[in-house]
CHARMM internal coordinates of N, CA and C (Angstrom, degrees):
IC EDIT
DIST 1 N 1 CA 1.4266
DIST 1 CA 1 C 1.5280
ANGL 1 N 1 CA 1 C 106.86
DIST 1 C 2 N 1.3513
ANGL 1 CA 1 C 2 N 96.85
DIHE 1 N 1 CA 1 C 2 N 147.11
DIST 2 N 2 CA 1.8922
ANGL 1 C 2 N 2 CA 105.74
DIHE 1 CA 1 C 2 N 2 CA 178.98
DIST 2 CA 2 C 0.8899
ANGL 2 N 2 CA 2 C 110.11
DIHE 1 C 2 N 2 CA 2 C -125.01
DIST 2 C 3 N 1.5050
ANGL 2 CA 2 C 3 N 121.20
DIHE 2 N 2 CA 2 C 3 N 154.61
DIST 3 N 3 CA 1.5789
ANGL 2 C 3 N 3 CA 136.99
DIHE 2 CA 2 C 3 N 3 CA -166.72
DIST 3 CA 3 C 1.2951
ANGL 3 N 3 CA 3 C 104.18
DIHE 2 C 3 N 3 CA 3 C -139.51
DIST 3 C 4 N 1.1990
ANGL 3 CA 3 C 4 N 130.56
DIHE 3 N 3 CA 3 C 4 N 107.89
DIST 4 N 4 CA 1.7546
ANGL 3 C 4 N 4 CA 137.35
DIHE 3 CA 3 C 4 N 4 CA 148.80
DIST 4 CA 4 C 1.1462
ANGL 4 N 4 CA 4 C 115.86
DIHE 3 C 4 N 4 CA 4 C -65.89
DIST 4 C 5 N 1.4001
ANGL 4 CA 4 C 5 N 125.62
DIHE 4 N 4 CA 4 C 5 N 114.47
DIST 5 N 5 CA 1.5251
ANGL 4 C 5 N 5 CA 130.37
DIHE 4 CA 4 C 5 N 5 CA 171.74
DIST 5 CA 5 C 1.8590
ANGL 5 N 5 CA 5 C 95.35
DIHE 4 C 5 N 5 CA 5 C -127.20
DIST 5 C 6 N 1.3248
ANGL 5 CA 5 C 6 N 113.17
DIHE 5 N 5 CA 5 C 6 N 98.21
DIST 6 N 6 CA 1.2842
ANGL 5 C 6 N 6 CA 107.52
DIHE 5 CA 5 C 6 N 6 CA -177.59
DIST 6 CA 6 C 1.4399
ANGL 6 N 6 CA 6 C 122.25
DIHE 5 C 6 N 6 CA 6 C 67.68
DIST 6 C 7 N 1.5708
ANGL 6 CA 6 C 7 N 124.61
DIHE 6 N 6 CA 6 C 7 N -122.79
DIST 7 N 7 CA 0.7931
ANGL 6 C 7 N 7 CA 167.47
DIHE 6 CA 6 C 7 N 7 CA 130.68
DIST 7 CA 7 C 2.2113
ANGL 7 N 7 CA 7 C 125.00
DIHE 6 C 7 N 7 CA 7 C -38.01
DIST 7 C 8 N 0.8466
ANGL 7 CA 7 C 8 N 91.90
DIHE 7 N 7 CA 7 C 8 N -7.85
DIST 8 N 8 CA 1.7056
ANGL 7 C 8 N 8 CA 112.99
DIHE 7 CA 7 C 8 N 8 CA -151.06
DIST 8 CA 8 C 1.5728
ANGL 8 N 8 CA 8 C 106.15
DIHE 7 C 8 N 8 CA 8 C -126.77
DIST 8 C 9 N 1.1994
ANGL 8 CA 8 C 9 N 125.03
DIHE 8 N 8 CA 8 C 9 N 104.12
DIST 9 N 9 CA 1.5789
ANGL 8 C 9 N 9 CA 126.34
DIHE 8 CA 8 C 9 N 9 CA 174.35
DIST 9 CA 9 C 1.4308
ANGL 9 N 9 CA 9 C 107.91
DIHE 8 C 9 N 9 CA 9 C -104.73
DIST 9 C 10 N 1.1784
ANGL 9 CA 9 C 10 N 104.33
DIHE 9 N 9 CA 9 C 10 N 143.49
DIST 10 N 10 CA 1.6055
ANGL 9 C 10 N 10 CA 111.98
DIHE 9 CA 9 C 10 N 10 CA -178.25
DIST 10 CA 10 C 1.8620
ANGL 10 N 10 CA 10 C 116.27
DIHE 9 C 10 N 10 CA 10 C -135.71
DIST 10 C 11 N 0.5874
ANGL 10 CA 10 C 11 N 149.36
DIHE 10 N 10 CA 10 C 11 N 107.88
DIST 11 N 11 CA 1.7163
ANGL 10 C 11 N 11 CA 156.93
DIHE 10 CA 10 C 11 N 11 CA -93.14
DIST 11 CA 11 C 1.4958
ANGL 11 N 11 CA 11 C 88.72
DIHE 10 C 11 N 11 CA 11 C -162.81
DIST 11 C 12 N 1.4591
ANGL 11 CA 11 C 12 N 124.52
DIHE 11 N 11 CA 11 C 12 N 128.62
DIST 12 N 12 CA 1.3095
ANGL 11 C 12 N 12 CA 136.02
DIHE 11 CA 11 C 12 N 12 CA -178.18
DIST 12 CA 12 C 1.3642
ANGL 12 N 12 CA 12 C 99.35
DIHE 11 C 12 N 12 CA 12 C -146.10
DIST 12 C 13 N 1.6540
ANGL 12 CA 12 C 13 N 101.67
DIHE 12 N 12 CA 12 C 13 N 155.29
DIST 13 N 13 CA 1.6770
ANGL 12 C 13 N 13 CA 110.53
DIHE 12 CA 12 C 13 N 13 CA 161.80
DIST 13 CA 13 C 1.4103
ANGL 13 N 13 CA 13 C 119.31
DIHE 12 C 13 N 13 CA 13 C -145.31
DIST 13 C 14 N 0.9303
ANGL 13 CA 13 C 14 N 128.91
DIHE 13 N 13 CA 13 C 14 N 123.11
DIST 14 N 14 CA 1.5000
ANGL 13 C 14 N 14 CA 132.99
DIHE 13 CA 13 C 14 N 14 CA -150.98
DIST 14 CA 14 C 1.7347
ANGL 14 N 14 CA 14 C 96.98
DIHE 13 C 14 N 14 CA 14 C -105.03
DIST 14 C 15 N 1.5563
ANGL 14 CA 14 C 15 N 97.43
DIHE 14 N 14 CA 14 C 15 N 160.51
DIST 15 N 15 CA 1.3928
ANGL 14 C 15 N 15 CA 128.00
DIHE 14 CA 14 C 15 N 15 CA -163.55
DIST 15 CA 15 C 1.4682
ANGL 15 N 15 CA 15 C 107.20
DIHE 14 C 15 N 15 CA 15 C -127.48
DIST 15 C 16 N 1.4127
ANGL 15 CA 15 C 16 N 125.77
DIHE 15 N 15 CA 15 C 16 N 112.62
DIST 16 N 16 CA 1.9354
ANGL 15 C 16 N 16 CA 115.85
DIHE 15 CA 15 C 16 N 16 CA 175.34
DIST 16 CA 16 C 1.5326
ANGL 16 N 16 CA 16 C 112.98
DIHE 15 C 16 N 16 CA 16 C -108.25
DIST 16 C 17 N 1.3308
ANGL 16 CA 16 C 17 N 110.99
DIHE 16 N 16 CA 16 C 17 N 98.36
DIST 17 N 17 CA 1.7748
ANGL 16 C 17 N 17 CA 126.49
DIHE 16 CA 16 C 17 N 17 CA 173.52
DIST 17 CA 17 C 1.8275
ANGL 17 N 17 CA 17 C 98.26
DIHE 16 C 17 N 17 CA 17 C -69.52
DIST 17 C 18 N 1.6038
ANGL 17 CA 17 C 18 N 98.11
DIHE 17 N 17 CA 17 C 18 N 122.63
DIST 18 N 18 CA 1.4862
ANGL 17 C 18 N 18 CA 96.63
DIHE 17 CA 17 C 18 N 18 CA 159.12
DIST 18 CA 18 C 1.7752
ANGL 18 N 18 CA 18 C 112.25
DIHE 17 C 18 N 18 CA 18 C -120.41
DIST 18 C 19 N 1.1781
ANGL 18 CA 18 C 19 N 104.25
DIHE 18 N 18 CA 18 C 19 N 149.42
DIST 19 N 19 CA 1.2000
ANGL 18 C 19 N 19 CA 97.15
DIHE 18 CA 18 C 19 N 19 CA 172.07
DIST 19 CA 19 C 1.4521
ANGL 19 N 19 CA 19 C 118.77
DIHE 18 C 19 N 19 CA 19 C -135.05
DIST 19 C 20 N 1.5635
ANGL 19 CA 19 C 20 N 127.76
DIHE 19 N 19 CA 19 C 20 N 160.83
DIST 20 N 20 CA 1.4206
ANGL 19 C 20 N 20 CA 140.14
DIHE 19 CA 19 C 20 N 20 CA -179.66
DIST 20 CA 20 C 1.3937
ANGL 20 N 20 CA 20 C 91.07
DIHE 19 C 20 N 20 CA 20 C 130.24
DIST 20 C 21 N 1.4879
ANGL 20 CA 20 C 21 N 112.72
DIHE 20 N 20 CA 20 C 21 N -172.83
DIST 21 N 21 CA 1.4820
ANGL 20 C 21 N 21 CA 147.66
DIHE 20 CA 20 C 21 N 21 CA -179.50
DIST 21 CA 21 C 1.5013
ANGL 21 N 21 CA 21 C 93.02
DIHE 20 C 21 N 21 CA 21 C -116.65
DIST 21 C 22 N 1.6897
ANGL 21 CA 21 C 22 N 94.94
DIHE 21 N 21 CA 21 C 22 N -174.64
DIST 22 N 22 CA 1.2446
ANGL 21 C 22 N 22 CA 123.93
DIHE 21 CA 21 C 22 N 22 CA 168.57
DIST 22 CA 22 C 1.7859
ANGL 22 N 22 CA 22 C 110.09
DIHE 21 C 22 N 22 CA 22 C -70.07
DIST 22 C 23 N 1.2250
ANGL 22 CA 22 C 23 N 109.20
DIHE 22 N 22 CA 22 C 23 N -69.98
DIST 23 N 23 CA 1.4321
ANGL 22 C 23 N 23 CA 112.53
DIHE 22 CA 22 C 23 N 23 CA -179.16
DIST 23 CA 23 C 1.0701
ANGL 23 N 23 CA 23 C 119.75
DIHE 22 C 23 N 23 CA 23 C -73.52
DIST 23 C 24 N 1.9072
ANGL 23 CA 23 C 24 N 133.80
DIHE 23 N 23 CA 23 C 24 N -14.22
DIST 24 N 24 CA 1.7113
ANGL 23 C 24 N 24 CA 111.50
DIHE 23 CA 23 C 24 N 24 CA 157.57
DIST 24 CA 24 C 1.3618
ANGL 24 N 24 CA 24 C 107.62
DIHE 23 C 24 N 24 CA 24 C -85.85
DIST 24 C 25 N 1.6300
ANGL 24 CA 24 C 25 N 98.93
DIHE 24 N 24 CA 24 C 25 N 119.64
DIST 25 N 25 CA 1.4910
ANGL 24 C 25 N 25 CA 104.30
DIHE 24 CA 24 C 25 N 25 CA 166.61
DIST 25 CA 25 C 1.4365
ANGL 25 N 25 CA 25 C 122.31
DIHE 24 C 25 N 25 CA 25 C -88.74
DIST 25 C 26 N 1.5528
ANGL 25 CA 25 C 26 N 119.46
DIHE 25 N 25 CA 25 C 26 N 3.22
DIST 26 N 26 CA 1.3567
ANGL 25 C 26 N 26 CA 115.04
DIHE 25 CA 25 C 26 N 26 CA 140.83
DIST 26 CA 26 C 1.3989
ANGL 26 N 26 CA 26 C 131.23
DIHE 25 C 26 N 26 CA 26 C -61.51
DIST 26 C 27 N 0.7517
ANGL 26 CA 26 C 27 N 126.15
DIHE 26 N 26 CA 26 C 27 N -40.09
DIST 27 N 27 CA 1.3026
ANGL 26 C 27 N 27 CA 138.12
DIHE 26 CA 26 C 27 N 27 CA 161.20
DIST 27 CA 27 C 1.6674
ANGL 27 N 27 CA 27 C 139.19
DIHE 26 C 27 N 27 CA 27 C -47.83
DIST 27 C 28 N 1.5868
ANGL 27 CA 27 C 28 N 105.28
DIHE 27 N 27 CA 27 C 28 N -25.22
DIST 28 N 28 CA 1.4044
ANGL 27 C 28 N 28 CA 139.19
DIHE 27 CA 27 C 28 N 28 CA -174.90
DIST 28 CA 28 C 1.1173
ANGL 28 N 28 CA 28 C 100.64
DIHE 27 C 28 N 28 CA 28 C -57.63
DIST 28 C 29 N 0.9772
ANGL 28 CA 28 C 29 N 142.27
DIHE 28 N 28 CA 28 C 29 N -45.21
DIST 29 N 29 CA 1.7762
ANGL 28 C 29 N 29 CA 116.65
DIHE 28 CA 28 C 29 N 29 CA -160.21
DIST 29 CA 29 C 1.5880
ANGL 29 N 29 CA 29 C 101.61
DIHE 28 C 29 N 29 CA 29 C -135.90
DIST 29 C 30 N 1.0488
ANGL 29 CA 29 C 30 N 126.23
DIHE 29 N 29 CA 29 C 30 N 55.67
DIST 30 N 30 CA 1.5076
ANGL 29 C 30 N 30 CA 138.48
DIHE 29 CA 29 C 30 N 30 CA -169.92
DIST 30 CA 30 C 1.1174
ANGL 30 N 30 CA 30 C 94.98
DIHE 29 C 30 N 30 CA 30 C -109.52
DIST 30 C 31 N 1.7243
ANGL 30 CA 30 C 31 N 138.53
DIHE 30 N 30 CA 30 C 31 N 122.57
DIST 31 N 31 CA 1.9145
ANGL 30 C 31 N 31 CA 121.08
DIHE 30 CA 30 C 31 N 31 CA 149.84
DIST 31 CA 31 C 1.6793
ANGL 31 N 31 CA 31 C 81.30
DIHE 30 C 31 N 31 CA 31 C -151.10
DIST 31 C 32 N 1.5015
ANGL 31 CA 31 C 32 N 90.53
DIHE 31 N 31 CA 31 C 32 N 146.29
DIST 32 N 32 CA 1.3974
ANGL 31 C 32 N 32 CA 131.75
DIHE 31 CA 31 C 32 N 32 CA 174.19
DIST 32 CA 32 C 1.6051
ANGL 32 N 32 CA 32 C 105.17
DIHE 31 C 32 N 32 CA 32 C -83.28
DIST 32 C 33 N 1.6304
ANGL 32 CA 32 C 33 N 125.92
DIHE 32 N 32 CA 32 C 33 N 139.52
DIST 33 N 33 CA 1.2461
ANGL 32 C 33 N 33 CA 107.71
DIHE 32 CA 32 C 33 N 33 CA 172.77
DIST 33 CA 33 C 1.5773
ANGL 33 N 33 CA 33 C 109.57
DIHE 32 C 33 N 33 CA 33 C -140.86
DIST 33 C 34 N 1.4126
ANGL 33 CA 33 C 34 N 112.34
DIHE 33 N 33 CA 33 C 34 N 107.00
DIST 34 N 34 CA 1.5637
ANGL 33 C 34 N 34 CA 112.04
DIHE 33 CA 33 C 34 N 34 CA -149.32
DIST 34 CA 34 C 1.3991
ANGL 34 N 34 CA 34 C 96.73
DIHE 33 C 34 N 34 CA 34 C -111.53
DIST 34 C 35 N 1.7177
ANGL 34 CA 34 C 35 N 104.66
DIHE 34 N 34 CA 34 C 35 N 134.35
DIST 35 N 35 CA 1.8593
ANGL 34 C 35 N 35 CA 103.94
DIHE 34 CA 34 C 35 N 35 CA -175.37
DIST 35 CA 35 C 2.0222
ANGL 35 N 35 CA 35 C 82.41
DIHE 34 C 35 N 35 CA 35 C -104.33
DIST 35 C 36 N 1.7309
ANGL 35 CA 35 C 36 N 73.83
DIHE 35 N 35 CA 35 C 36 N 158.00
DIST 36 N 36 CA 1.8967
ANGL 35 C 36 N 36 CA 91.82
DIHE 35 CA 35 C 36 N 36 CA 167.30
DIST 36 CA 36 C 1.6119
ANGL 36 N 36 CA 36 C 107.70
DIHE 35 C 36 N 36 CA 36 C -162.35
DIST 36 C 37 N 1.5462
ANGL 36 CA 36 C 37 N 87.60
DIHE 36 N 36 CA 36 C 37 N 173.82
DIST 37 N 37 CA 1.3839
ANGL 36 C 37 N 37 CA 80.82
DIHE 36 CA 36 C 37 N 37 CA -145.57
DIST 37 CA 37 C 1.8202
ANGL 37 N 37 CA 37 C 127.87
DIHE 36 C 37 N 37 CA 37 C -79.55
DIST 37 C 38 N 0.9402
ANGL 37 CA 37 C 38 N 140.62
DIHE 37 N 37 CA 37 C 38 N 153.27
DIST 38 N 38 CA 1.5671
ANGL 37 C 38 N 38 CA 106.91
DIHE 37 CA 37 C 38 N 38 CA -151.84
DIST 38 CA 38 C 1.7542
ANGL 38 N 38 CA 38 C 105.04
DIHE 37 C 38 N 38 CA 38 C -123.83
DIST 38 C 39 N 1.4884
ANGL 38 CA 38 C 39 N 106.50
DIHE 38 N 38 CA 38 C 39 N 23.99
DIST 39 N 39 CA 1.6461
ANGL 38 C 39 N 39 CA 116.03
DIHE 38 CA 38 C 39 N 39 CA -179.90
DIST 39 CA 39 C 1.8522
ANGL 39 N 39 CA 39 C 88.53
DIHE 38 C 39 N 39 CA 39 C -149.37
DIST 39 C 40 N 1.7259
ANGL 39 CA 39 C 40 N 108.90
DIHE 39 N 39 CA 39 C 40 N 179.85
DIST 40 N 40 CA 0.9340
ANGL 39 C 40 N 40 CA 120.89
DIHE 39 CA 39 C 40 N 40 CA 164.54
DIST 40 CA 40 C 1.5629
ANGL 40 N 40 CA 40 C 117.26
DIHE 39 C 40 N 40 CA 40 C -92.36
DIST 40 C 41 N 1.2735
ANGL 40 CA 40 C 41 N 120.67
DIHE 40 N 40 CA 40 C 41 N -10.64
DIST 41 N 41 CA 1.9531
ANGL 40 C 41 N 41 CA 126.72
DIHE 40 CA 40 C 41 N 41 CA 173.16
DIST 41 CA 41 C 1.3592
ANGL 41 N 41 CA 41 C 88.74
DIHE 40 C 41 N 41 CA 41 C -83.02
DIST 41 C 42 N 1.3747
ANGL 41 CA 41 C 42 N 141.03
DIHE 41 N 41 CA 41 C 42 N -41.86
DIST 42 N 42 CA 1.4734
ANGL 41 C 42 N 42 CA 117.27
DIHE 41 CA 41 C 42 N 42 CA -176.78
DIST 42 CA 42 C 1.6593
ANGL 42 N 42 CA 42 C 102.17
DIHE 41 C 42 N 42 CA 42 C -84.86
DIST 42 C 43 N 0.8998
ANGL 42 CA 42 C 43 N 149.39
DIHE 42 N 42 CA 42 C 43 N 18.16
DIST 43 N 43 CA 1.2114
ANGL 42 C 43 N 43 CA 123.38
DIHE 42 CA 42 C 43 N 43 CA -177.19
DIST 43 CA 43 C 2.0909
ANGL 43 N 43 CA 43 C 86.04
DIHE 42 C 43 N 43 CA 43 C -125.84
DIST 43 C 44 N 1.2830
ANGL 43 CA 43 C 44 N 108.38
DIHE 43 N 43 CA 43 C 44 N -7.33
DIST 44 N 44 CA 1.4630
ANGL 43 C 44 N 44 CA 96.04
DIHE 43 CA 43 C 44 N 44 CA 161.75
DIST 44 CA 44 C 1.1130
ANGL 44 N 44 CA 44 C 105.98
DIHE 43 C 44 N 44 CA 44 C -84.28
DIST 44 C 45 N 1.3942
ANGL 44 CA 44 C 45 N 135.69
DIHE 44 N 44 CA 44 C 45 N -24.98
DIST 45 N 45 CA 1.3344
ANGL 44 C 45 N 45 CA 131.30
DIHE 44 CA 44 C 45 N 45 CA -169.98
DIST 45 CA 45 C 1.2543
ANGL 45 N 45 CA 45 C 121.21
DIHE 44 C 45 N 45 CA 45 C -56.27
DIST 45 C 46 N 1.6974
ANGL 45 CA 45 C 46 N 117.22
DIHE 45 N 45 CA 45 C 46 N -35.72
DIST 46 N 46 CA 1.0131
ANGL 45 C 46 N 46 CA 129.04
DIHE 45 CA 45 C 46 N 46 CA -168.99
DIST 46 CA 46 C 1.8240
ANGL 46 N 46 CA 46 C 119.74
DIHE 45 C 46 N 46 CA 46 C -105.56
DIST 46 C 47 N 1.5431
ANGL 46 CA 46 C 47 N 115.49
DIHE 46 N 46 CA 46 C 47 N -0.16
DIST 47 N 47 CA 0.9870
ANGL 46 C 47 N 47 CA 137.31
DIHE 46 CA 46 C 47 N 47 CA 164.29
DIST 47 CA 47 C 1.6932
ANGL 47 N 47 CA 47 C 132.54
DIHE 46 C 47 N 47 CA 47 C -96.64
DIST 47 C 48 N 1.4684
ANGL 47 CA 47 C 48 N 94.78
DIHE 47 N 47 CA 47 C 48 N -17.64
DIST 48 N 48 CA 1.3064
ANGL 47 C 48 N 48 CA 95.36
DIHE 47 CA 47 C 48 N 48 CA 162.56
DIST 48 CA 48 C 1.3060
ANGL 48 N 48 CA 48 C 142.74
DIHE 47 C 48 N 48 CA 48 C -71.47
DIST 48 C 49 N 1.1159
ANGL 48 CA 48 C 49 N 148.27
DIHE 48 N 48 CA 48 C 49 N 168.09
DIST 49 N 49 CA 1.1379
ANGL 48 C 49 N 49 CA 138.61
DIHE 48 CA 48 C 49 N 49 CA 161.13
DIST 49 CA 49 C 1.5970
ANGL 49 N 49 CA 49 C 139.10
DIHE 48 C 49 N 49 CA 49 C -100.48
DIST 49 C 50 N 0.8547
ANGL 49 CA 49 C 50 N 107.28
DIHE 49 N 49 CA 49 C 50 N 143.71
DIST 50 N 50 CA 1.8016
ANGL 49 C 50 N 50 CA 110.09
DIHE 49 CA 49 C 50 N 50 CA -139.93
DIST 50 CA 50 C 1.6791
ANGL 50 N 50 CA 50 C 88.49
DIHE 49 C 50 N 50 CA 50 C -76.82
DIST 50 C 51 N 1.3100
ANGL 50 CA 50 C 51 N 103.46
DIHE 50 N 50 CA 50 C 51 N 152.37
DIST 51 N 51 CA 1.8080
ANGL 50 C 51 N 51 CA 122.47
DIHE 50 CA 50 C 51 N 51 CA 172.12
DIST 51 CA 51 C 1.1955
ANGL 51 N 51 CA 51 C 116.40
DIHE 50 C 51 N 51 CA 51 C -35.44
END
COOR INIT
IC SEED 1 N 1 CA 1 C
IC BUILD
């Protein structure tokens, strides 16, 4: 995934965690969906510290 901020691209790639079994049907339709960062300019992007 890409992000235009101006001048400034920021490049992500996401990860989908599911969790439960077969037989908890609480569990059934739960997934986590975690972006990270997919260069070293985006992963400064998000480590820096703001102005």
């Amino acid at each position: 995934m890409v992000f235009r901020f101006g001048a400034r691209e920021l490049r992500l790639f996401s990860t989908i965690t599911t969790f439960g079994t077969p037989v908890d049907i609480t569990l059934d339709e739960v997934a986590i969906e975690s972006y990270y960062p997919a260069d070293a300019e985006s992963a400064a992007y998000f480590t820096e510290s703001p102005p």
